[in-house]
N, C-alpha and C positions, 0 to 999 in steps of 0.2 A: 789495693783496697777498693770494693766496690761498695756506690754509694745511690741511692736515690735519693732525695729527701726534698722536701719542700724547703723553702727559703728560709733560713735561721733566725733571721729576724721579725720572720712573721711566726705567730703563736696561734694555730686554733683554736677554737672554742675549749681543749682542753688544755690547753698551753703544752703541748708534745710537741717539745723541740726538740729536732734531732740535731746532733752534730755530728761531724762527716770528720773520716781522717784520713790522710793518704798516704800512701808509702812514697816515698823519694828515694831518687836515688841521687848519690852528690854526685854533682857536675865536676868531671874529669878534669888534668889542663888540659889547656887549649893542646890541640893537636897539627893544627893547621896555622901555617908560618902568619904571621900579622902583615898586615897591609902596610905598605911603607908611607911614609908622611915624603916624602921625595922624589920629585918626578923631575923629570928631562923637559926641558924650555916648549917642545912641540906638545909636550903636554896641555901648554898654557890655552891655545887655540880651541883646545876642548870646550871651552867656557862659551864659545859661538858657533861649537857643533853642531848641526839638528839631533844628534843623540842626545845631549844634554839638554838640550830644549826641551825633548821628549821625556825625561830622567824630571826635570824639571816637574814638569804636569802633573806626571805620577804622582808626585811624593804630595803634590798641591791637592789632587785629587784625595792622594790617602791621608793627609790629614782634615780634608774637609768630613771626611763621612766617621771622624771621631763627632761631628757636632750634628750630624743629618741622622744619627740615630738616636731616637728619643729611648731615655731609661723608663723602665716600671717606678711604678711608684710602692715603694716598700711600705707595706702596713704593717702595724706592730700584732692587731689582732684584727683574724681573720674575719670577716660574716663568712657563714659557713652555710648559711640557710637561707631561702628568699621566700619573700609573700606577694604573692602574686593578687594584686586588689581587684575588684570588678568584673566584667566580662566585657566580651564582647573589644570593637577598637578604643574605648575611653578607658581599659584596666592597662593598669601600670605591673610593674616588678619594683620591689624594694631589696635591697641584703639586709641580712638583721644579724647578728653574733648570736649563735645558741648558748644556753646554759652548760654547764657539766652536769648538772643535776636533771632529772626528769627523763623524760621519753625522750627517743632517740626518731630523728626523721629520715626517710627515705626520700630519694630525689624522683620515686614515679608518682608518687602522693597524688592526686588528682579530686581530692576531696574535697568539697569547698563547705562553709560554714559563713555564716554570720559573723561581719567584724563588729564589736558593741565597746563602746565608749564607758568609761567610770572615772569621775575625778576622786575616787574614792583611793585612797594610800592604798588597801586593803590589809592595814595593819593591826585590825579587829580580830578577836576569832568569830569566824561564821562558821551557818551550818547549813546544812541542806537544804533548810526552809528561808533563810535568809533572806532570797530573793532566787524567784524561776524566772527571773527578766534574760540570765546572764547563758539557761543552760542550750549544750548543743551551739555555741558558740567560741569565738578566738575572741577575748576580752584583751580591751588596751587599755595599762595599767601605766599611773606616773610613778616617775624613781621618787624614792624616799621614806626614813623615819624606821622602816624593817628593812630584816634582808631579804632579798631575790627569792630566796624559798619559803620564808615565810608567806610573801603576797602570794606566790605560786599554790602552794599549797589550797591557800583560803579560794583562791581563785578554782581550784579543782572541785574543793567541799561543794562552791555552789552550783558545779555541773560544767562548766569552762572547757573546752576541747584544748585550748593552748592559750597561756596567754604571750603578752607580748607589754613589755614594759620599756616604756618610753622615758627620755633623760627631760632633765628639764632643769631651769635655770635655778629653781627654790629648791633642790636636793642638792644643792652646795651650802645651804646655811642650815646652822641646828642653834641650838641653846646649851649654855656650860653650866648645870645642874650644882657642880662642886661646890658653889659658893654657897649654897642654899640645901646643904646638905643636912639632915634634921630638923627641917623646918616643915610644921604640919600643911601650911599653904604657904609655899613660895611663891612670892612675887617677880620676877622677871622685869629687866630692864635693856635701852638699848646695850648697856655695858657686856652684859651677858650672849651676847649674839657672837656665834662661832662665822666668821666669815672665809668665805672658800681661801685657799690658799694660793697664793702666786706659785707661778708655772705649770703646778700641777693641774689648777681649774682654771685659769687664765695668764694671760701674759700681757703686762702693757709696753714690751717694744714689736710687738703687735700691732697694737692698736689702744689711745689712751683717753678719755677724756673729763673734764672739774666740770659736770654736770650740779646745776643747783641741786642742794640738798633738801631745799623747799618739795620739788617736783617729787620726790619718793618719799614712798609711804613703807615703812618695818611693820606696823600694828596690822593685823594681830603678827605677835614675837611668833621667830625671825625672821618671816618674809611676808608681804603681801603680794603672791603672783599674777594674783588676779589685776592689783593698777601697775604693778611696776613692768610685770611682761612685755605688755604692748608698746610702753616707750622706750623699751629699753633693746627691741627685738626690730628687725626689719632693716630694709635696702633702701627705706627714705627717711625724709627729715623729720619724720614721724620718732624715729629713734634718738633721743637726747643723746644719745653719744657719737653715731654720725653725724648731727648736727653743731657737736662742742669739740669735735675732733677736729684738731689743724691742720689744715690743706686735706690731699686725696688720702690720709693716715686711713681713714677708717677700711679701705678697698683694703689694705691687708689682713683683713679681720676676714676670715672665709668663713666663719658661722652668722656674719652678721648679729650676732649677739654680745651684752657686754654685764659683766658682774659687776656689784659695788664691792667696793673692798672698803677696808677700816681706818685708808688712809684718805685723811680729810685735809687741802692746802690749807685750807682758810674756813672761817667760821661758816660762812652760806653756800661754799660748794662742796663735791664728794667727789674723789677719784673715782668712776668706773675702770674698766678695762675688758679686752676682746676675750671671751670665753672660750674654752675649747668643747668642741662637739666632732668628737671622735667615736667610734664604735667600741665597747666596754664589754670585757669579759665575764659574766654571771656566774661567780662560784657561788660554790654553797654555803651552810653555815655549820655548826658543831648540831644543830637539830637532829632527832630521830624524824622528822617529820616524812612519812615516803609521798615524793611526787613523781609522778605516772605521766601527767600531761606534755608537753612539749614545753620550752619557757624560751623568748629570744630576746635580744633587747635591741631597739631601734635609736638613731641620734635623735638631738631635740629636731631640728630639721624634718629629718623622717616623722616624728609624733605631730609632728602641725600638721603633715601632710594628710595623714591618714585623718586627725581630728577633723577637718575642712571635710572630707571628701564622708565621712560620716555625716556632718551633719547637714551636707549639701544632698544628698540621696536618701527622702523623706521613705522609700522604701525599701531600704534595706541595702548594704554590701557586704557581697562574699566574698569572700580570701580564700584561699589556697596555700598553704604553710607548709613548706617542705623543704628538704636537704638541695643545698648547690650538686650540678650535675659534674662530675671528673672521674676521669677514664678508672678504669679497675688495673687496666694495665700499662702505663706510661708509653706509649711510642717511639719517647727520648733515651727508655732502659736499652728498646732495641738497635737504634740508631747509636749509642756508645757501643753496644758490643760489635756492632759492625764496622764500627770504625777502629775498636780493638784489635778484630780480628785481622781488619785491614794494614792496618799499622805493621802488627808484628808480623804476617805474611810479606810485605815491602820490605821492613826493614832485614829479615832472615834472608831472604831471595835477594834483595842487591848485596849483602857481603858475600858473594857468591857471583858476583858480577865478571871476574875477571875469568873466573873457571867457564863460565859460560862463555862468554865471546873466545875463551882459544875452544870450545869442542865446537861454535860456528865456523872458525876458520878454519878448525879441520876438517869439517863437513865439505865447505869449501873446495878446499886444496888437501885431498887426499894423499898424495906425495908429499904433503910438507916435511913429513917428518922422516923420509928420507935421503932429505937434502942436506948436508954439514955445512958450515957456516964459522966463521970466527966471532962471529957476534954472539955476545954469554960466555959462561963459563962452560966447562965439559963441554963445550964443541956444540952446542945447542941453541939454533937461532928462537930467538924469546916472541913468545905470540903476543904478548902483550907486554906494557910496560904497567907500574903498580897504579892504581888508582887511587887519585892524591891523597882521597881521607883515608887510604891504610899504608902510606907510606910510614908512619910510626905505632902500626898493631899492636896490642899488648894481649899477649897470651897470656892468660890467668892461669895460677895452677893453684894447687889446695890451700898455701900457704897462702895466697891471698884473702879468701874468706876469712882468713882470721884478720885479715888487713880491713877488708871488709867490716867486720863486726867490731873490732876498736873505733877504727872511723865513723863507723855513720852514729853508735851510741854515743862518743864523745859530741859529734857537731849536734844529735840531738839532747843533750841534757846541757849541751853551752845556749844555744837556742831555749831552752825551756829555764835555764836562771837566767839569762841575761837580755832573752825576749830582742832579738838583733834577727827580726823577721824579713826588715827590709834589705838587709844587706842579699837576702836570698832571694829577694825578688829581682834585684841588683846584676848578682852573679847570672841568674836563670836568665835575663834578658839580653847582655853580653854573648851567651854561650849559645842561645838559642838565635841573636844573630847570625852569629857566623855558621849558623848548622843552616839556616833557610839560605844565604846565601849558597852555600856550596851544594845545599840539595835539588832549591827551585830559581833561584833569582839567574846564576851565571849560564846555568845552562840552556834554559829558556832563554835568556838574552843575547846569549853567543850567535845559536840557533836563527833566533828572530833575525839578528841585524845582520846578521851574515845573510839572510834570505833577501834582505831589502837593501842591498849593496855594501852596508859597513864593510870597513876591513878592521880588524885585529891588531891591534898596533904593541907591542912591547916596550912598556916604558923601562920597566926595570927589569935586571935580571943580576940578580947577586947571589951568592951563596949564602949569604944572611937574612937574607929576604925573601931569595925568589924570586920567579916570574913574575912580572906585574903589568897587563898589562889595559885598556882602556878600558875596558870591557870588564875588568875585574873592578877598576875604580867606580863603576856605573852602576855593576851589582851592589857593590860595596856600599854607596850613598843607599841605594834602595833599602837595603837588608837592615842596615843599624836605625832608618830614619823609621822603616817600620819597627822596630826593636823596642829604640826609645819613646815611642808611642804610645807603644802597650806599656812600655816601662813609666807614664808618663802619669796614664791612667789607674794603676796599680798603685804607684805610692800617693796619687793627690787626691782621684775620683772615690766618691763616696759611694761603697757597694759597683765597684768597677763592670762586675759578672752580667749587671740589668743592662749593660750595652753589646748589642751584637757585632760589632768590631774589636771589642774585646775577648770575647772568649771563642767568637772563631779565629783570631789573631793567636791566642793561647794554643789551642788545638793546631792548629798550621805551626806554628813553632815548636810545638810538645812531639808531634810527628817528624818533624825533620834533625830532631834531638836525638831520637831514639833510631832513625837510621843512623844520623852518624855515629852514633855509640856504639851499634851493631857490627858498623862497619871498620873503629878502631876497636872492640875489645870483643875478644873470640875465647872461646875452650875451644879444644882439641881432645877432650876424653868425655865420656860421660862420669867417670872417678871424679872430677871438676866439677859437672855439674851436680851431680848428685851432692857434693859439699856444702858446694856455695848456692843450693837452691832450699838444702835441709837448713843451713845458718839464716837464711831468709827466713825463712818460715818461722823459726823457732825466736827471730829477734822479733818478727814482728808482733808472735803474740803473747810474748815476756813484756814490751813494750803500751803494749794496749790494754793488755788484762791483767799484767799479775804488777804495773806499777801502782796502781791507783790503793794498791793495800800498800804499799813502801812509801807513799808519796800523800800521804791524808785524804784519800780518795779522790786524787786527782791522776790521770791517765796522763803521762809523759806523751805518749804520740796524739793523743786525741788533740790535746792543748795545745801544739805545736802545731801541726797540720793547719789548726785553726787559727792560726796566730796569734795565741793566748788565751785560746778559749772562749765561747760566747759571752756578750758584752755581762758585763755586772751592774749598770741599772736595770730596770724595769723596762720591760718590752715598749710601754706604752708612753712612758719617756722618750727612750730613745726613737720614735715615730716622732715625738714633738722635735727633740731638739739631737738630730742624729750625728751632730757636731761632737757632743760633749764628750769628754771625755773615757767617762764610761761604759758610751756606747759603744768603742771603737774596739775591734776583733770582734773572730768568727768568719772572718773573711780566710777561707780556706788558701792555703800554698799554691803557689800556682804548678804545681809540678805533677797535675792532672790532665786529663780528657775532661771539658765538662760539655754538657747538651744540653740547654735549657728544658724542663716540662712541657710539653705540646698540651695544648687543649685542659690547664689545668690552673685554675684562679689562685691557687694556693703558690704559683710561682715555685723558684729555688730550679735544681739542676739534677740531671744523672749524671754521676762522675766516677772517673775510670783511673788511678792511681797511674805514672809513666813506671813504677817500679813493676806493674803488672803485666807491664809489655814486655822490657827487657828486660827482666831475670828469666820469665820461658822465652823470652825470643834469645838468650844466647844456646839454648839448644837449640832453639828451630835452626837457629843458623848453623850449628855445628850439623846436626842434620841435612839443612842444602848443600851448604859447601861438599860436607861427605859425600851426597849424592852425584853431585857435578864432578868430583874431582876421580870417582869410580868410572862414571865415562867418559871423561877425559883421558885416564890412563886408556880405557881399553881403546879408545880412537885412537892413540897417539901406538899402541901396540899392533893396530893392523886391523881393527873392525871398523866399522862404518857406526851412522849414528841411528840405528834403526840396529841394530846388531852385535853392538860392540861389545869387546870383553873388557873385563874389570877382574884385579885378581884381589881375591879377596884373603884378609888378614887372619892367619892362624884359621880356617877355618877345616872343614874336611880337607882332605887331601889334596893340593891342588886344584880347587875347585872355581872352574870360569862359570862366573854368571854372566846372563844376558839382560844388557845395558837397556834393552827394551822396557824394564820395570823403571826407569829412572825416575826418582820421585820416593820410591819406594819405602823413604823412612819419613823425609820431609812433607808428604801430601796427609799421611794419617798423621805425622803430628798437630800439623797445621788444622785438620777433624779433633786430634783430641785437647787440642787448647780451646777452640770454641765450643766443645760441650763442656769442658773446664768451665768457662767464662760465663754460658749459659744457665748450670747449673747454679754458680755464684749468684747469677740474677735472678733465677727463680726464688735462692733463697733470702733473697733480700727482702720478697712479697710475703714470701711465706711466715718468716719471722719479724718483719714488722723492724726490719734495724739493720744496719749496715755490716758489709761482712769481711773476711780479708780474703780476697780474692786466691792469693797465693795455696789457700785452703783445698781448692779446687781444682786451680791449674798444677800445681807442683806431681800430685799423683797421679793425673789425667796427662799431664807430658813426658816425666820423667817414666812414669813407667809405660805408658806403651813405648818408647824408645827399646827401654829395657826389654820388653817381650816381642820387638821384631827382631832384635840383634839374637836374644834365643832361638829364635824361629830360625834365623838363616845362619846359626851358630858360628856367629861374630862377637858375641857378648865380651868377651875377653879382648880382642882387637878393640872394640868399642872404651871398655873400660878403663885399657892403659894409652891409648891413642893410635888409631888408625896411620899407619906407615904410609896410605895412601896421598894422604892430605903432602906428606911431604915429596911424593912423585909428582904430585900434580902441580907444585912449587915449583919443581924444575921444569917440568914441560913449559909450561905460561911465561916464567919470567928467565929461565935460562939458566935457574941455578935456584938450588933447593932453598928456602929460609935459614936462617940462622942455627934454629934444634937440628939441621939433617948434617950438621957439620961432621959427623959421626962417618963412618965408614960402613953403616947400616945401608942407603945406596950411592955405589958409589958413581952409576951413569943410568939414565933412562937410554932402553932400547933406541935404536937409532932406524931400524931398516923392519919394514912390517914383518917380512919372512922369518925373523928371529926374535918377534916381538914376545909370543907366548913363553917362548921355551926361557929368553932370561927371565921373565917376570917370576915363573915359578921358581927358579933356579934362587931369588933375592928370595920368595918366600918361603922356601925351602930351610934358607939357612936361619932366616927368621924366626923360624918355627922350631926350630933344633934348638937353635939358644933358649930359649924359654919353656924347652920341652917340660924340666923338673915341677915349674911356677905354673905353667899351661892346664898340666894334665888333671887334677882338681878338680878347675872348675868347669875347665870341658867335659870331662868325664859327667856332670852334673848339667851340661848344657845339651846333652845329645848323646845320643847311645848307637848312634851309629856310625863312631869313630871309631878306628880299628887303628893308626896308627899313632905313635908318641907322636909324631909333631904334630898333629891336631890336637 
C-alpha cells in the first residue's frame, strides 16, 4: 500500500486527515538457529577484548543519538497561510490558520494592502456605507459573540480585502441568558457569567494562581478586557498571576496569559490559571452568507503583535497574506519509490546468490566440471555450500495462498477486536533483528575485524545450536541492542516517526526483513505466483473497501495498520494533552518504508507497505534465480560466460539459447515493478488519497513475466516450473533439492563434449511426457511449432 500524507495528527485548515494503511506481511518462524546462552570459559576473556571494547562504544554511541535527535513538534491545527507585516528589514512573517470558508490563497500572492485595526466584534450587520475607513484593506478583527463568517462576511460588505481575526482572553466568557428567559429587560449578574472552561481554555497544573478578587473588574458583564488584560497578560510582575504564582510556576505558562475561573478559595481572592493560545480552526456556520475574501485567525500572542506594530506606524502597514509555500510534488514520494525499487531488486538478486558464485567459478575454472569427485552425491563435486538464510527454503505452492489468506484475515480481525497492536511491534522487532544481523551486522563485522587482525574463534558448535562463534556473539549484542531500541521507542515514545533514528532504523530493518524473506521463501512456477499474488490483491481490497459496509463503516485494514484508528478526541486536545488517552493511535504499523516529507511544514511521511516489496519481489526472484540457473546449466554444459547454452523447457525443438541475454526476464521485471510502483505514485497526486499499490505492480509484473515467457515460448515451462532450477541445484550444491528426487534428472552432464547432446536427450523425454498436457497451450503460444513435444 502506498501512502503520502501529511502527519495524522495534524489537521489543516480543512481538517483533511488522511489515514494511511499498510499491507503486512506476517513474520515467518524464525529460520535461522538462535544464539546459544553458553559459551566455553575462553569465552569469558572476551569481556577485555579490544573487540568488545569497540562493540562497547557502538552500542553507547547508538543509543546516544536516540536523545541527539530532536522530534517535531506535532501540531493539532495547521497555519497554513502566513502574513508577511511591513517592508523593508523591520517586516516580520506571522502563520495564521485559514478559514474553510472564503477565498482560497496562493503562496505567489505578492500583493500588499493596509493592515487596519477595529475593536469592533463586527457582530452588527453593515453596509457598504458603514465606514470607507476599512476598504482595500486586511482588517484585524477580535474573536467573539458571532461566528468567524458572520464578522467575515460584515468585514467584506465594508470593502475588507481579508480579514484576520485575533483570539483574545474575553472570547472565553459569555452570559447564560436561560435564567432570564421571557424577561422584557433582563438584568444580569456576576452569577450569570459563563466562564471559560478548564483544560479546554486553560489549565492550572500549568500554571495557577488566588489573585485578589479586589484587583478585577467583570462590569460591564462578562468581562472587562480593557482593566483586566493588562494585569493579567505579560512576562512581568505587572501580571497578577505571575506575581501570586508559587516559585518559578508561572515559566510553564507559554502564553503568558491567565483566565479567571469561577473557582473562588476564599472570600477576597479568585483562582486564575494559564490560558491556552494555540492556533484555531475557522469553520463556518449553517449561514447562506457567501464570503469571497480570505479569513485567518492569529493567537492572542500574534494579535498584540500586529496591534503594537499598527499603532506604532503613524503611517500606515502593509501586509501581504498569502498561502504557506510546499512542494506540488514531495521529494520523499520519490526517495520511497527508490528505495522500493532498491529493496526488491537486492532482495530478488541475492536469493539467487548461490547460482551466481558457482557460474563465477565456472568462468573461473572452465574444467571444473570435468573433473569427478566423491564429494556430493551423483559424483558431483558441489560449487558451493547453501547459504545459511536458505538452509531451510520454503517453496510455496498454490495450496499455500489459501494458507495465506486464512492466516493473515484471521491475525487481522484478532488484531482489530482485541487491538494487541504491540505485541506486533514486538514480534517485527525480534525478527527484524535477526534479519539485520544476518544481512549487515556479521558480515561487515567478520570482514572488518578480520582486516584489522581479529581472529574467528568457534565457541560453539552443536547440532542443536550451531556454529557459534565470537564474531557472531558481537553481531549478536549489536543487532538485538539496535532492535530493542527501535522497540524501545515504538512502544513508550510519543509519535516515535518525528525522530530520525527511528524510522531510518525502521527502514534498515524493513530492508533487511524482506531479503531475508526472499531468500527463505521462493516459487518456482509463475502457476504460484499468479495464485498467490491474485489472493493478494483480492484480500487486500475485500479488506479496505468492502469491510467498512460489514463492519459499520469502519475499514478492518485501515484501523489496524493504524493501530486502531485515528485518536477519538479532538485534534486540538490531543495537541494539549497528547498523553490522554484518547489521543493514543494512528500511529501506523511499523511493517513499512516510511520517508519523512522534504521541504513541507505540514510534516507526516511517504510510506511504502513491506508487503509491496515482497509479494512482486517473490517473482523478481523467481525470475533471477531462473535466469542465473539458465546460465549456470549452459556453463556447466560446455559454454563459457559470454556464450553459454541454456536448454530451455518444452520449448521449440530442442532449442539452445544464448546465455548472452542473461538477465532477460529479471532486468524488464525489475523495469516493470518500478513503472508499477511509479504509476501507484502518480496516482496517489492525482487522486488526492492513498492507494494499494499491489493495484499496480501485480499486472505491470506478473504480466510481463507472462508475455516474455510467450515471446520465447516457455510459457508452459514457466507455468508448471522450470526443470532448470532443479539442474542448477545439483550443479551448485551437488545434488538436486528435495522436488528432484524424481527420476526426472537423473545426473547433470559431467564432461563439456557430451554436454549438449544429454541436455536435449532429458528434454526430449520431458517433452514427450507432457506432450497430451503441452500441446494446447503451445499450440496457442507460437505457431511455429511443428513438433508434439513442443
Amino acid at each position: 500500500m502506498l501512502r503520502n500524507f501529511p502527519n495524522e495528527q495534524t489537521v489543516p485548515s480543512k481538517l483533511a486527515v488522511r489515514t494511511v494503511r499498510r499491507e503486512s506481511w506476517g513474520i515467518r518462524k524464525q529460520q535461522q538457529k538462535s544464539l546459544g546462552t553458553t559459551c566455553h570459559c575462553q569465552s569469558f576473556s572476551m569481556l577485555h577484548n579490544p573487540v568488545m571494547i569497540v562493540s562497547a562504544r557502538i552500542c553507547a554511541l547508538l543509543l546516544l543519538l536516540l536523545f541527539c535527535v530532536s522530534p517535531k513538534v506535532v501540531i493539532a491545527i495547521l497555519p497554513t497561510s502566513e502574513l508577511v507585516v511591513g517592508e523593508g528589514p523591520s517586516s516580520y512573517t506571522l502563520l495564521a490558520s485559514q478559514a474553510s470558508f472564503g477565498g482560497k490563497l496562493s503562496d505567489d500572492n505578492e500583493e500588499s494592502f493596509f493592515l487596519k485595526f477595529t475593536d469592533s466584534l463586527l457582530c452588527e450587520n453593515a453596509t457598504a456605507s458603514s465606514s470607507t475607513d476599512y476598504e482595500n484593506s486586511i482588517l484585524l478583527v477580535p474573536r467573539g459573540d458571532c461566528t468567524y463568517q458572520h464578522k467575515a462576511y460584515q468585514a467584506q460588505t465594508m470593502g475588507a480585502k481579508a480579514i484576520i481575526i485575533y483570539n483574545n482572553l474575553a472570547s472565553r466568557y459569555s452570559i447564560n441568558t436561560t435564567n432570564h428567559e421571557g424577561e422584557k429587560y433582563p438584568t444580569y449578574s456576576y452569577q450569570d457569567i459563563i466562564f471559560p472552561e478548564a483544560y479546554n481554555d486553560y489549565d492550572c497544573e500549568k500554571a495557577s494562581a488566588d489573585i485578589p478578587t479586589s484587583a478585577l473588574e467583570m462590569t460591564p458583564l462578562p468581562y472587562n478586557a480593557d482593566h483586566n488584560d493588562p494585569i493579567l497578560s505579560g512576562d512581568t510582575d505587572s501580571n497578577l498571576c505571575r506575581r501570586h504564582s508559587s516559585g518559578d510556576s508561572f515559566q510553564n505558562c507559554d502564553s503568558k496569559r491567565c483566565l479567571v475561573t469561577s473557582y473562588a478559595p476564599n472570600e477576597t481572592h479568585t483562582r486564575a490559571c494559564c490560558a491556552w493560545d494555540l492556533h484555531l480552526w475557522l469553520y463556518g456556520d449553517d449561514s447562506n452568507l457567501a464570503v469571497n475574501i480570505p479569513a485567518v485567525m492569529v493567537t492572542m500572542e500574534q494579535g498584540q503583535q500586529l496591534i503594537q506594530t499598527i499603532q506604532t506606524e503613524t503611517t500606515g502597514v502593509k501586509a501581504i497574506l498569502k498561502a504557506r509555500w510546499k512542494p506540488m510534488y514531495n521529494p520523499s514520494s520519490f526517495l520511497v519509490w527508490l528505495l522500493g525499487i532498491a529493496v526488491a531488486t537486492i532482495a530478488s538478486y541475492y536469493s539467487a546468490r548461490d547460482y551466481h558464485y558457482g557460474i563465477s567459478k565456472l568462468t573461473r575454472e572452465p574444467g571444473r566440471r570435468s573433473r569427478r569427485s566423491s564429494q556430493g552425491e551423483n559424483g558431483v563435486e558441489p560449487l558451493a555450500t547453501r547459504n545459511p538464510m536458505q538452509e531451510e527454503t520454503v517453496e510455496l505452492e498454490p495450496i499455500h495462498a489459501l494458507g495465506f489468506l486464512v492466516m493473515s484475515s484471521s491475525s487481522l480481525l484478532i488484531l482489530f477486536y482485541f487491538k494487541v497492536y504491540s505485541f506486533v511491534k514486538v514480534f517485527y522487532a525480534f525478527g527484524c533483528s535477526n534479519a539485520v544481523i544476518q544481512v549487515i551486522l556479521y558480515p561487515i563485522l567478520s570482514k572488518t575485524l578480520k582486516r584489522w587482525g581479529f581472529q574467528e574463534r568457534t565457541l560453539i558448535d552443536s547440532a542443536s545450536v550451531g556454529k557459534l562463534s565470537n564474531f557472531h556473539i558481537l553481531s549478536g549484542v549489536l543487532g538485538y541492542a539496535w532492535g530493542m531500541s527501535w522497540l524501545y521507542m515504538a512502544l513508550f515514545v510519543h509519535h516515535p516517526e518525528t525522530y530520525t533514528f527511528y524510522w531510518m532504523s525502521q527502514d534498515i530493518l524493513g530492508a533487511c526483513m524482506c531479503i531475508v524473506f526472499l531468500s527463505l521463501v521462493q516459487i518456482n512456477s509463475i502457476q504460484v505466483a499468479t495464485i498467490m499474488l491474485t489472493v493478494s490483491f483480492l484480500y487486500d481490497i475485500f479488506f479496505v473497501f468492502v469491510t467498512p459496509y460489514l463492519f459499520k463503516g469502519e475499514s478492518v485494514m485501515v484501523t489496524v495498520a493504524t493501530s486502531g484508528g485515528p485518536p477519538k478526541k479532538d485534534p486540538l486536545w490531543c495537541e494539549k494533552y497528547p498523553y490522554d488517552d484518547g489521543c493514543q493511535g494512528g500511529d501506523p504499523l511499523p511493517m513499512l518504508f516510511a520517508v519523512p516529507r522534504l521541504f513541507d511544514y505540514q510534516g507526516g511521511s511517504s510510506l511504502l507497505g513491506l508487503g509491496d516489496i515482497v509479494l512482486p519481489g517473490l517473482l523478481l526472484s523467481f525470475a533471477a534465480r531462473f535466469d542465473a540457473a539458465k546460465a549456470l546449466v549452459g556453463l556447466a554444459s560446455g559454454g563459457n560466460r559470454q556464450q553459454a547454452t541454456a536448454i530451455v523447457d518444452c520449448g521449440s525443438s530442442n532449442r539452445i539459447l544464448d546465455s548472452a541475454r542473461r538477465g532477460y526476464y529479471f532486468v524488464p521485471l525489475v523495469i516493470a515493478y518500478a513503472i508499477g510502483l511509479m504509476m501507484a505514485n502518480v496516482a496517489v497526486y492525482v487522486m488526492e488519497m492513498g492507494q494499494p499499490a499491489l493495484l499496480y505492480l501485480v499486472p505491470c509484473t506478473l504480466g510481463t513475466m507472462i508475455y516474455l515467457g510467450w515471446q520465447q515460448h516457455e510459457l508452459l515451462a514457466l507455468w508448471e516450473g522450470p526443470k532448470v532450477l532443479l539442474m542448477a541445484d545439483s550443479i551448485v550444491y551437488g545434488t538436486a533439492s528435495t522436488a528432484a528426487s524424481d527420476s526426472t534428472i537423473e545426473q547433470v552432464p559431467q564432461r563439456a563434449g557430451e554436454g549438449v547432446e544429454a541436455e536435449q536427450q532429458i528434454r526430449e523425454s520431458d517433452c514427450a511426457d507432457d506432450d497430451d498436457e503441452a500441446g494446447p497451450l503451445l499450440s496457442q503460444s507460437t505457431d511455429t511449432s511443428t513438433s508434439a513435444q513442443n
